[in-house]
PLY file of the C-alpha trace (Angstrom):
ply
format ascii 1.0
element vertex 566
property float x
property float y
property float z
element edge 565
property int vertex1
property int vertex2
end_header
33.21 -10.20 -2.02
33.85 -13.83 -2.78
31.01 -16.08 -3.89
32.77 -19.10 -2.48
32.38 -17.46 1.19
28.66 -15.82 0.56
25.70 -17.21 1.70
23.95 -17.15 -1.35
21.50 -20.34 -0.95
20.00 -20.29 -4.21
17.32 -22.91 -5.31
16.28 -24.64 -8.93
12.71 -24.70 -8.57
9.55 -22.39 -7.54
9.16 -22.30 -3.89
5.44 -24.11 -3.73
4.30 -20.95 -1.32
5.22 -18.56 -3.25
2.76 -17.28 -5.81
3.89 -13.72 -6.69
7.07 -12.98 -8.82
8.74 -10.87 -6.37
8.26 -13.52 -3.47
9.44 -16.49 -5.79
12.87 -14.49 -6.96
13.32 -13.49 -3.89
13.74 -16.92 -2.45
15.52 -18.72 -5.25
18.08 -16.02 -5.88
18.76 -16.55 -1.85
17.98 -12.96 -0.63
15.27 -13.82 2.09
14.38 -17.38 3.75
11.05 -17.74 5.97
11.33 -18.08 9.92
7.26 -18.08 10.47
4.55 -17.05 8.60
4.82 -13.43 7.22
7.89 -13.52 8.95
11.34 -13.29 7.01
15.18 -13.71 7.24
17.15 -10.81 5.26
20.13 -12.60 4.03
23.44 -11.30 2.67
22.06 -10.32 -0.43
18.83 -9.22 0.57
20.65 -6.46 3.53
22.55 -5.26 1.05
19.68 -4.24 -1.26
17.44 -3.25 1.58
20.38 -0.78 2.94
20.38 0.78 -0.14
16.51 1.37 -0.06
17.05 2.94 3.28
20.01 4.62 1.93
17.71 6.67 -0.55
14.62 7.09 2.01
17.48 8.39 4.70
19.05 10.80 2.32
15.73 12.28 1.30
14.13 13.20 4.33
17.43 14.21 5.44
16.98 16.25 2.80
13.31 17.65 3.78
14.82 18.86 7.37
13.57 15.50 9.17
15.38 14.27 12.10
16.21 10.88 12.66
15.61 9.39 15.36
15.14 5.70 17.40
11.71 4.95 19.56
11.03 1.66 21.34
8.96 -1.41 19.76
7.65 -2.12 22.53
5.03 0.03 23.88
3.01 0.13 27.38
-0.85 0.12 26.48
-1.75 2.61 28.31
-0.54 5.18 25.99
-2.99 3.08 22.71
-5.95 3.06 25.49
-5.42 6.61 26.12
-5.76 7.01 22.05
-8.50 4.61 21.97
-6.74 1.97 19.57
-6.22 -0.39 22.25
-9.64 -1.82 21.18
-9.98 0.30 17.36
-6.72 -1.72 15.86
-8.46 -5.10 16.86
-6.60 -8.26 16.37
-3.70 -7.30 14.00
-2.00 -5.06 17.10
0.25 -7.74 18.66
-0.03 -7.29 22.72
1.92 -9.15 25.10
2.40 -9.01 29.14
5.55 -8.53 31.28
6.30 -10.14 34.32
4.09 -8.20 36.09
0.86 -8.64 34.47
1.54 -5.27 32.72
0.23 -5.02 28.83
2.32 -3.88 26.00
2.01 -3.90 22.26
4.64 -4.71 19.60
4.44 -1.38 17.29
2.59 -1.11 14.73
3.05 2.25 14.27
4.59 5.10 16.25
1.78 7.95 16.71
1.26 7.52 20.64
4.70 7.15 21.57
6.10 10.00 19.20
3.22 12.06 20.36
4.01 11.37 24.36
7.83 12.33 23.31
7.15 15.51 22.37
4.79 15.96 24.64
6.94 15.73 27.53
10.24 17.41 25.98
9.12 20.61 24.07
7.05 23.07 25.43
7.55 26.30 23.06
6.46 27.34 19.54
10.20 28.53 19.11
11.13 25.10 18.21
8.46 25.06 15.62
7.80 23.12 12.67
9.67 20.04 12.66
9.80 16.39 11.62
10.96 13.49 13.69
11.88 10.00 11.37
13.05 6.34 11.99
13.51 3.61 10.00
12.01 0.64 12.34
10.45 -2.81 12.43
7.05 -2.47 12.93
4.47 -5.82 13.77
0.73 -6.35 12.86
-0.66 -9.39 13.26
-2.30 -9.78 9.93
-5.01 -12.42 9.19
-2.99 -14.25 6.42
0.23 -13.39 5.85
0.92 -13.63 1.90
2.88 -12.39 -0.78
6.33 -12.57 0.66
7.28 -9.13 2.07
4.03 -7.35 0.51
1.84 -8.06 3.76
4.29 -9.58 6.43
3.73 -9.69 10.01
6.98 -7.85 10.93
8.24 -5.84 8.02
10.92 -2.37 8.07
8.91 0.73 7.85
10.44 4.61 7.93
7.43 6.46 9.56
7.91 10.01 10.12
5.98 12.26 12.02
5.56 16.96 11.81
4.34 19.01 14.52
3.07 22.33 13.78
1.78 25.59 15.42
-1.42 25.90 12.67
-2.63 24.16 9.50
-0.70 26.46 7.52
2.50 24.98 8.77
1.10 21.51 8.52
0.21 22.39 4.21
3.72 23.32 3.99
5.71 20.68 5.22
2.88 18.33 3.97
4.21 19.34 0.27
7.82 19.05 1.34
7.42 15.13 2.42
5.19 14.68 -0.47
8.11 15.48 -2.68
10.91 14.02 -1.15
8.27 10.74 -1.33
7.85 11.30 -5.17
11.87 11.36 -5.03
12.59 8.26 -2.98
10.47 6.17 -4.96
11.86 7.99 -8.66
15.36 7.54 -7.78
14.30 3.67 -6.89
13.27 3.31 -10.41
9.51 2.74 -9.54
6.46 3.62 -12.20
4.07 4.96 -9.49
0.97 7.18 -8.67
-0.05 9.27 -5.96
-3.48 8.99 -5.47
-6.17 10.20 -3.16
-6.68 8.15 0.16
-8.48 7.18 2.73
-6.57 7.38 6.56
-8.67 4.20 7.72
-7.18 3.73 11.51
-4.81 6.51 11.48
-7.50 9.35 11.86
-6.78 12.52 10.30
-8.14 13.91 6.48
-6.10 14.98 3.52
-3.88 11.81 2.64
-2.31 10.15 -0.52
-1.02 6.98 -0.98
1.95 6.35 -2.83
1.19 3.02 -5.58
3.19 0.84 -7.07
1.73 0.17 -10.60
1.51 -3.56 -11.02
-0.93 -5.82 -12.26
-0.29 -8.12 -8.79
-1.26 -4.89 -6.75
-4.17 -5.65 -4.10
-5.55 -2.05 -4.60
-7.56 -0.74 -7.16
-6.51 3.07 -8.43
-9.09 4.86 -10.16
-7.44 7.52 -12.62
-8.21 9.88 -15.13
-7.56 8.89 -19.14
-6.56 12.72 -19.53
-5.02 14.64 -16.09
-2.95 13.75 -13.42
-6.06 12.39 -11.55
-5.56 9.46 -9.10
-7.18 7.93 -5.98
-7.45 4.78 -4.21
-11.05 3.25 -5.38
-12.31 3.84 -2.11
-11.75 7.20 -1.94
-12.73 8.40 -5.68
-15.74 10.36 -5.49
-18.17 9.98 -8.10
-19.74 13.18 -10.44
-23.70 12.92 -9.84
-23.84 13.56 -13.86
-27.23 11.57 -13.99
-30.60 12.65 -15.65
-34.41 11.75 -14.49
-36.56 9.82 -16.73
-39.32 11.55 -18.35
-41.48 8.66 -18.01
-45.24 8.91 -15.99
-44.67 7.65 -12.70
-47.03 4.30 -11.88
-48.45 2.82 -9.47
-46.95 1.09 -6.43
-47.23 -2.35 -6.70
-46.18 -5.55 -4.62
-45.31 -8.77 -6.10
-44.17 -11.99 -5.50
-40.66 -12.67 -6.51
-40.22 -16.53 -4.99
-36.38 -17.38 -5.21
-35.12 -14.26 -6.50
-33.06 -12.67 -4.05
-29.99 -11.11 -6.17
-30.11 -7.98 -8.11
-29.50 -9.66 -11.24
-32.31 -12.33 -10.22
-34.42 -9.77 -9.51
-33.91 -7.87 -12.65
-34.25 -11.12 -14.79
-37.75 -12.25 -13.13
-39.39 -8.85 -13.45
-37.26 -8.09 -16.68
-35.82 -4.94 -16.40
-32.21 -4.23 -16.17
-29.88 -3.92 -13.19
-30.20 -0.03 -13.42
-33.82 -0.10 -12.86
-33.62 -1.97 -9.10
-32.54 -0.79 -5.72
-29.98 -2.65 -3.98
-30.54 -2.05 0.42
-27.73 -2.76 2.61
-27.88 -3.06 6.24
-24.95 -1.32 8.26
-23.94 -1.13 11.87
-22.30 2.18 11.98
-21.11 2.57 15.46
-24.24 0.77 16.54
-26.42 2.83 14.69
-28.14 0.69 11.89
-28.20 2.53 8.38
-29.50 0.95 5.53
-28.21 2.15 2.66
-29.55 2.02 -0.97
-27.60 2.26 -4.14
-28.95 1.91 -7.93
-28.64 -1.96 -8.81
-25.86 -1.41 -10.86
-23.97 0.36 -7.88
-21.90 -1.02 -5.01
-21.71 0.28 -1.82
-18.66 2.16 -0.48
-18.88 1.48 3.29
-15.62 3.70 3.34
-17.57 6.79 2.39
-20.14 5.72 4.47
-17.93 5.90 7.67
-16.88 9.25 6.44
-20.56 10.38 5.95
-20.72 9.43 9.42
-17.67 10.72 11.23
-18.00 7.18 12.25
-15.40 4.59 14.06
-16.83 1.63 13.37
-18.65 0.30 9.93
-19.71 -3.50 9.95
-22.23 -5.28 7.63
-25.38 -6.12 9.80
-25.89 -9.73 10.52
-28.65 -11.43 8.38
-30.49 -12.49 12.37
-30.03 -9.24 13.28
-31.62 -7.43 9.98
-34.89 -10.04 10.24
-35.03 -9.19 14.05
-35.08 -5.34 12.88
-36.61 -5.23 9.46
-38.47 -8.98 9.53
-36.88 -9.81 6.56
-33.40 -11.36 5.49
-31.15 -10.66 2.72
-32.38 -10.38 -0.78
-36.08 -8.64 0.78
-35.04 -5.70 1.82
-36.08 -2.16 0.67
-36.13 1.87 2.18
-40.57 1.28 1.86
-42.06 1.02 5.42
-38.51 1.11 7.11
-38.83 1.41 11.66
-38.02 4.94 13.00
-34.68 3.40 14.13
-33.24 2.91 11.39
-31.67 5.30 9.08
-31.93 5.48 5.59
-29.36 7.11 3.39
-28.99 6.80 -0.39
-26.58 7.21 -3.47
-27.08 9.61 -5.30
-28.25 7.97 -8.55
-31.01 6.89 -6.10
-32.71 9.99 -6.77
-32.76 10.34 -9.96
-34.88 6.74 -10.53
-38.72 6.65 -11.44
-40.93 3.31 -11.60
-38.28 1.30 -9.87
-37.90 -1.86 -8.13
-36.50 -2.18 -4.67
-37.15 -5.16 -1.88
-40.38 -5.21 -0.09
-39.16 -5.69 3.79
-41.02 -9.22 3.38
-39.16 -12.12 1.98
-40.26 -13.50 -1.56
-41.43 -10.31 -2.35
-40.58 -6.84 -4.34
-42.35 -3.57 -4.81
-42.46 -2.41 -8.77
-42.86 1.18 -10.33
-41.35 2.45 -6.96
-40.17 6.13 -6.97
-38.02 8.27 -4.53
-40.26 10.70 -2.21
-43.09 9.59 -3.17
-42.93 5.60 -1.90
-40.38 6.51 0.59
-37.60 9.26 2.67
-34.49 9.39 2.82
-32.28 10.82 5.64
-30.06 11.90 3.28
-28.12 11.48 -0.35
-24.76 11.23 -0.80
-21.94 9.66 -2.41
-21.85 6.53 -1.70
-20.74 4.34 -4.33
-17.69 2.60 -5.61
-16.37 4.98 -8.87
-17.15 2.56 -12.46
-14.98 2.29 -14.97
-16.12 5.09 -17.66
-17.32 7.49 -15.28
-16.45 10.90 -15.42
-13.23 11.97 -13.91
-13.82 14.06 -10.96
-11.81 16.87 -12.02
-13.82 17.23 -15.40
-11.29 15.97 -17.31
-11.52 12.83 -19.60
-13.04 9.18 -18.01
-12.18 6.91 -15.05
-9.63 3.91 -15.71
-8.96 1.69 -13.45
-5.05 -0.09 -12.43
-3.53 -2.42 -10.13
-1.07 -0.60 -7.39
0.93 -2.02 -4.42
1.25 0.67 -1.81
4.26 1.72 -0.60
3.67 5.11 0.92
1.07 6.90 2.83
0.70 10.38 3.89
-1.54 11.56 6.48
-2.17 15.20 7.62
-3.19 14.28 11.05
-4.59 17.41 12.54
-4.92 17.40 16.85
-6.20 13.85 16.80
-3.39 12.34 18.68
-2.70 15.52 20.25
-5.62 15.98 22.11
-5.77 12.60 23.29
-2.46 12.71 25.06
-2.13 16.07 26.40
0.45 17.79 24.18
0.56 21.36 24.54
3.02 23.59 23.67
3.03 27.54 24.63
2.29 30.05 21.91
3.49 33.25 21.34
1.13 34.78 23.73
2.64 32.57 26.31
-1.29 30.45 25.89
-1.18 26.77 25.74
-2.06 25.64 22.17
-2.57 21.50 21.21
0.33 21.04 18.50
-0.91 19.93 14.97
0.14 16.73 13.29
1.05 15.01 10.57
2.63 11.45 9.73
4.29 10.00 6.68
5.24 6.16 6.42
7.19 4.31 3.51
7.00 0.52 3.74
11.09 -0.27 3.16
10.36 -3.92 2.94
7.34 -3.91 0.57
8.84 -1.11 -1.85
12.01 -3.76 -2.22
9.44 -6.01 -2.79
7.90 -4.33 -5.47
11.06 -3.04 -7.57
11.18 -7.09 -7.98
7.71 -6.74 -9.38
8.62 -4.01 -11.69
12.20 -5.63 -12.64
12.36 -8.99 -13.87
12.75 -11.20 -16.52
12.15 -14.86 -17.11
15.73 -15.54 -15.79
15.85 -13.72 -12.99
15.38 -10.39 -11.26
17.05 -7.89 -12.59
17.88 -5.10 -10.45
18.17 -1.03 -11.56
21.84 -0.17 -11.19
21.76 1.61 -8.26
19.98 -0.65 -5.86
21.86 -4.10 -6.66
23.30 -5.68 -4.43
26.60 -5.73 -6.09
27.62 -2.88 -9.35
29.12 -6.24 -11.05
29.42 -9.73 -11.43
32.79 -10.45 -12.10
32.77 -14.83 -12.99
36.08 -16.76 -13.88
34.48 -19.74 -15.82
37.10 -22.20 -14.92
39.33 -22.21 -11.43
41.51 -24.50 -12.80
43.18 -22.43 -15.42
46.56 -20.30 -14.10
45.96 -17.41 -16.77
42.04 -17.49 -15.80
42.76 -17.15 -12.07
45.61 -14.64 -12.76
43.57 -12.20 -14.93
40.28 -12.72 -12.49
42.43 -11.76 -9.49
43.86 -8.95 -11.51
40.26 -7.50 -12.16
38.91 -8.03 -8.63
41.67 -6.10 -6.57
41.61 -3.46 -9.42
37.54 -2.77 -9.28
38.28 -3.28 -5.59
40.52 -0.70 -5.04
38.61 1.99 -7.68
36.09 1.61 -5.03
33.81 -0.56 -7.53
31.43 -3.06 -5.22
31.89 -6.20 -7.18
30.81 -10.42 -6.68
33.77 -12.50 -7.62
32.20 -16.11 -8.51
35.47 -17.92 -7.76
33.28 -21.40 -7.13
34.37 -24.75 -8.38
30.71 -24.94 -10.51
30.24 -25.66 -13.96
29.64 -22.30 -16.42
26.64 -23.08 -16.94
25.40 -23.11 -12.96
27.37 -19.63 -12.45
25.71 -17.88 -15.61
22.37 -19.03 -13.75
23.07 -17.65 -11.03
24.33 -14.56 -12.09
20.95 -13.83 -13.96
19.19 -15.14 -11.01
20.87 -12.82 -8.75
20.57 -9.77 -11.29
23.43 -7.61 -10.64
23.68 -5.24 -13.94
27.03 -5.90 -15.22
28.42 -8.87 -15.98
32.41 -9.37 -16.45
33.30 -13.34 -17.38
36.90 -14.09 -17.87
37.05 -17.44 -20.38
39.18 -18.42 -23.35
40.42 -15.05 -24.57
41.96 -14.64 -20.84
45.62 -15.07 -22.00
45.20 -11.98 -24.44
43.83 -10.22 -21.51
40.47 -10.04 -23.16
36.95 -10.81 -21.22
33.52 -10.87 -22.51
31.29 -7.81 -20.68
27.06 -8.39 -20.67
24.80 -5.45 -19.66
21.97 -7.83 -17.13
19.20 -5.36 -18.21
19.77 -5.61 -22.55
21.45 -9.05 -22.93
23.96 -6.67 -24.97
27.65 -8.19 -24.79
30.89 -7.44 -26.33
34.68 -8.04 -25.37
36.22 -5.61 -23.76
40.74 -5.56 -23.04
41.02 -5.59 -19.40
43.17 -2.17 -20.13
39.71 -0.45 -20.60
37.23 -2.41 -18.65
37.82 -0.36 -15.72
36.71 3.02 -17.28
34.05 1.29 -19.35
32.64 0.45 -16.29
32.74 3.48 -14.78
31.01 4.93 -17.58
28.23 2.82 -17.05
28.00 3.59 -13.50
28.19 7.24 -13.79
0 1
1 2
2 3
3 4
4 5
5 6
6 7
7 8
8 9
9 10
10 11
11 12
12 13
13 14
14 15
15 16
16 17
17 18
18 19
19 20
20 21
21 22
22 23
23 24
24 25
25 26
26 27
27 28
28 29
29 30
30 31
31 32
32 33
33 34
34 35
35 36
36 37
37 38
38 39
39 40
40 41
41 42
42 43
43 44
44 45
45 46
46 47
47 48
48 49
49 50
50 51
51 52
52 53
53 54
54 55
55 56
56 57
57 58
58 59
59 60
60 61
61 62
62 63
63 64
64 65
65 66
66 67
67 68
68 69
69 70
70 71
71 72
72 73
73 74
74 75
75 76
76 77
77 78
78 79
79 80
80 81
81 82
82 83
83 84
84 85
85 86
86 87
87 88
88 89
89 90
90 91
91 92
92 93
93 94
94 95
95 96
96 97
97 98
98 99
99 100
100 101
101 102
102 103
103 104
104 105
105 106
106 107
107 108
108 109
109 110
110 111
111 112
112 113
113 114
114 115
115 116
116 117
117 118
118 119
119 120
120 121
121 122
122 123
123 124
124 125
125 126
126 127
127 128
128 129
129 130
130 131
131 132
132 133
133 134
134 135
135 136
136 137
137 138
138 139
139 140
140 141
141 142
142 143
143 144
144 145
145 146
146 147
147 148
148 149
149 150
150 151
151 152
152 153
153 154
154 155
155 156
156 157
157 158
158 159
159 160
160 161
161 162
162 163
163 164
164 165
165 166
166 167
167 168
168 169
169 170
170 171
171 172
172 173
173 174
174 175
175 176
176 177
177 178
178 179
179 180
180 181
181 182
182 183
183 184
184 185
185 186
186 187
187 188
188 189
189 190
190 191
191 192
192 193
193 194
194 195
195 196
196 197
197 198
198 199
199 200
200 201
201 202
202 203
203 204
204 205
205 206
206 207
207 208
208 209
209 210
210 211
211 212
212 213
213 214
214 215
215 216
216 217
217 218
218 219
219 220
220 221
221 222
222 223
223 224
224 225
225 226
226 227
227 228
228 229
229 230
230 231
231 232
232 233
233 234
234 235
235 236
236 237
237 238
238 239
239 240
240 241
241 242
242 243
243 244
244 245
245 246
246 247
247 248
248 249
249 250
250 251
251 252
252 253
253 254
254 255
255 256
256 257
257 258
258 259
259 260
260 261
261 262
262 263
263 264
264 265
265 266
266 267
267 268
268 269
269 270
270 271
271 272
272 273
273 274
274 275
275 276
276 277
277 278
278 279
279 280
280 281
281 282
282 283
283 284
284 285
285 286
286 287
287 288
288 289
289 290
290 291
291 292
292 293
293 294
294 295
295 296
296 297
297 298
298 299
299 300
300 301
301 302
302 303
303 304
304 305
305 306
306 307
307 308
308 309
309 310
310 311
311 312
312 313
313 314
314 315
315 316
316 317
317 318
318 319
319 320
320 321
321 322
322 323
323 324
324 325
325 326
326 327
327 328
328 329
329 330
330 331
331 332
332 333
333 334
334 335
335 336
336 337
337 338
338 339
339 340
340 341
341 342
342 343
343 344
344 345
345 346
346 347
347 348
348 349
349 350
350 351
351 352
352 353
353 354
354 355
355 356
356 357
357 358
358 359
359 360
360 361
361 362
362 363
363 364
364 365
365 366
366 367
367 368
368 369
369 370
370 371
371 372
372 373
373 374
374 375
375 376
376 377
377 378
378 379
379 380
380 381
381 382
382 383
383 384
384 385
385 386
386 387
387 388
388 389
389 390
390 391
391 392
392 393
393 394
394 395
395 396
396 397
397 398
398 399
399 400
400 401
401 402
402 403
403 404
404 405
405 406
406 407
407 408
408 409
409 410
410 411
411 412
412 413
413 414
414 415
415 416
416 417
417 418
418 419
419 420
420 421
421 422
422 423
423 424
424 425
425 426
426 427
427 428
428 429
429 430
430 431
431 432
432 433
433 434
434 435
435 436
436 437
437 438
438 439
439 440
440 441
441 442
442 443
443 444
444 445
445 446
446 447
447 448
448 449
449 450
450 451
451 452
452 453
453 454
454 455
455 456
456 457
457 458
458 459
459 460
460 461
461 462
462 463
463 464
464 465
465 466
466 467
467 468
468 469
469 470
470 471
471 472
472 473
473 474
474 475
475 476
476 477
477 478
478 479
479 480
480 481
481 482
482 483
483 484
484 485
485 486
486 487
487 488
488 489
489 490
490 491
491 492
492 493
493 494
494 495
495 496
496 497
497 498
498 499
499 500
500 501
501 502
502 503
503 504
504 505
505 506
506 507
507 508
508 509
509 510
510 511
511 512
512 513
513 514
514 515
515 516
516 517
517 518
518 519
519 520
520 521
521 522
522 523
523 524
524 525
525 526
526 527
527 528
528 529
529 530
530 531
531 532
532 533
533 534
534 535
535 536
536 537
537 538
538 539
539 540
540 541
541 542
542 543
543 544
544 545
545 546
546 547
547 548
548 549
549 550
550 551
551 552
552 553
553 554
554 555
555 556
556 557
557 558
558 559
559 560
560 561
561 562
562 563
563 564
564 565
């Protein structure tokens, strides 16, 4: 390809919206432009790359026995009301009406539709297991849209979806898509993790997430400084390795604590550290209020508390609507003297604590020396903390770390979830009707392009693994104007051309200077310039990655490169 007839719009300086690396390269090296917010042009360059992305995620689950298929973006709400997730998804599903006053949603995923598919066109176990696959634009109407194509508003996603006669079938093709995930993002040069996850609005149990490690990530993966260990914060569950005190237990007593109302303020006016107080929480869980207590140190996980729960909805409890329940506001509160209606659950540390402090359900004031089961009940312990740095690893081995990740894969074993709610039955072997099993497996195209940017670049430019470039070389005559230039530059292109070689010919009228910008800019791996030594046939070669250069006879260039290439 020609650089004089690509629409490469590069730019000098920093786009001022941009504030992650992968976002800023993206739009100065001319491979995306902004329509709307979260919303994003793929240019020449940018397709290219992204094709190859798909490229690998196609060939993989081609690989795994998936089948590829095409389902409609637009879907009639009656199938997400059926579901439920009409009203679950909220305000990030994008809805619309047709002419007729009918509602639809823009997908944001494809479990109804896929589900209603099969449904209606298999109806034996003798077509049993398989895996259905696209590679589609999905839409979610997020908050605020940042980070370029890291949380969009319509972004490419493959999402693939099993159906299965028992759980057994579900396990094994489970571990089939989980390794043909690990593959995709290996052969896309990515340093990842697979960690332990939570399924959040999908429903099901047993899922991973595939991170991105990179300090930019918006997740926090909690892993183990000695084993494979690895889960999403959220979801790592923490080893109850505490010990009682063997001190006497006092007296309650209430005391006046006027302007303290943090745990740290707390601590500091009764001085005693932050292990020694009891933080309370007020929940809604599906309209149920919990309060939920956690050692001072501790915060709560309001993810395991919806899974303690089996619950849809978790939502703090308004500071109005805790006084008009407990008759005191945030900063009071405390599991002494709690109404009937109200549940109280606790961390597990919680148990273990003796002469305490906690809030006294009356504002400006605390209790002291408080201790569990004696002062007050609990509904029931649990986990229900975020893991600490330092903890123990919940597989015994070594201590909790903690890492930035940018996820870019999610597994989900789905069970009958979706199933059940739409009616899809299929007929055993005893000729019975039996509700097929699920499970779904997405890959965020978009955001994993995204973050190889993170992962590759360099002050210059981004600089792109070999295989996913948009071009295998950059091949740059530094002056148009010279016959022998021109002549040996021509020479090169057809002959790369024709050895099937995908190559960028910078044939523009710029100064050197501009085009060896550029070309770092752009990143393509291999860099081919044809300058002075161009009448002995002689051009100087630069590996984009190492900065390494030497001159190379055209005579060899052509098998040096394809060395390189492999």
């Amino acid at each position: 390809m020609r650089q004089s007839n690509l629409l490469i719009p590069t730019l000098r300086e920093v786009p001022a919206e941009a504030d992650l690396k992968s976002h800023q390269l993206l739009l100065k090296a001319g491979f995306i432009r902004q329509l709307a917010s979260g919303v994003y042009n793929f240019l020449p360059l940018g397709k290219r790359v992204l094709r190859k992305v798909e490229n690998i995620v196609r060939e993989e689950m081609d690989r795994a026995g998936a089948q590829e298929v095409q389902m409609p973006a637009l879907q009639p709400a009656e199938l997400w009301q059926t579901t439920g997730r009409w009203n679950t998804m909220g305000q990030e599903l994008m809805r619309l009406k047709d002419r007729h006053e009918r509602d639809f949603a823009l997908g944001a995923t494809h479990e109804e539709v896929v589900t209603a598919l099969v449904r209606d066109e298999v109806n034996s176990y003798k077509k049993l297991p398989f895996t259905l696959y696209q590679i589609q634009a999905k839409y979610r109407d997020e908050k605020r849209p940042r980070f370029g194509l890291l949380r969009g508003r319509e972004f490419l996603m493959k999402d693939a979806y099993s159906f299965h006669e028992d759980f057994d079938s579900l396990d094994e093709t489970y571990e089939v898509i989980f390794n043909a995930y690990k593959r995709i993002f290996e052969r896309c040069g990515l340093n990842f993790r697979a960690v332990i996850a939570d399924s959040g609005a999908m429903g099901g149990k047993d899922t991973h997430e595939f991170m991105v490690l990179s300090e930019v990530g918006e997740d926090t993966i909690a892993y183990s400084n000695e084993s494979d260990f690895a889960a999403n914060i959220e979801m790592a569950p923490v080893v109850p390795n505490y010990e009682k005190s063997a001190e006497e237990a006092k007296p309650l007593e209430k005391v006046e604590t006027p302007n303290a109302k943090t745990m740290q303020e707390v601590a500091d006016f009764l001085g005693h550290d932050l292990d020694q107080g009891m933080k309370a929480i007020m929940f809604k869980v599906d309209e149920q209020f919990v309060m939920v207590v956690t050692r001072g140190d501790h915060e709560v996980n309001d993810v395991k508390l919806k899974n303690l729960y089996e619950a849809e909805i978790v939502e703090l409890a308004s500071e109005e609507e805790t006084k008009e329940v407990i008759g005191a506001g945030f900063g009071s509160l405390g599991p002494i003297n709690v109404p009937e209606n109200v549940d109280v659950v606790a961390d597990h540390a919680v148990e273990y604590l003796v002469n305490a402090t906690c809030g006294a359900n009356e504002d400006g004031y605390h209790y002291k020396n408080v201790s569990p089961e004696r002062d007050f009940k609990v509904n029931q312990y649990a986990d229900l903390r975020f893991i600490q740095e330092g903890d123990l690893s919940p597989d015994g081995n070594g201590t909790i770390e903690f890492a930035r990740g940018i996820e870019v894969g999610h597994v989900f074993k789905l069970g009958t979830k979706y199933a059940d709610d739409l009616g899809a039955t299929f007929l055993n072997k005893e000729g019975r009707a039996q509700t097929y099993v699920m499970g779904c497996y997405g890959i965020g195209v978009s955001r994993t392009l995204a973050s190889i940017v993170e992962q590759y670049h360099d002050d210059n430019g981004i600089v792109w693994p070999k295989n996913l470039a948009p071009f295998q070389a950059h091949l740059i005559n530094l002056n148009v104007k010279k016959e022998e230039q021109v002549e040996l530059a021509d020479d090169i292109y057809n002959k790369l051309l024709d050895a099937g070689i995908d190559v960028l010919y910078d044939d523009r009228q710029e100064r050197p200077g501009v085009k060896f910008n550029d070309s770092d800019l752009i990143g393509v791996p291999y860099r081919i310039v044809i300058g002075k030594r161009a009448s002995e046939g002689y051009v100087e070669f630069k590996h984009r990655q190492t900065g390494d250069q030497e001159d190379i006879h055209n005579d060899d260039l052509l098998n040096h490169l394809k060395n390189l290439l492999g």
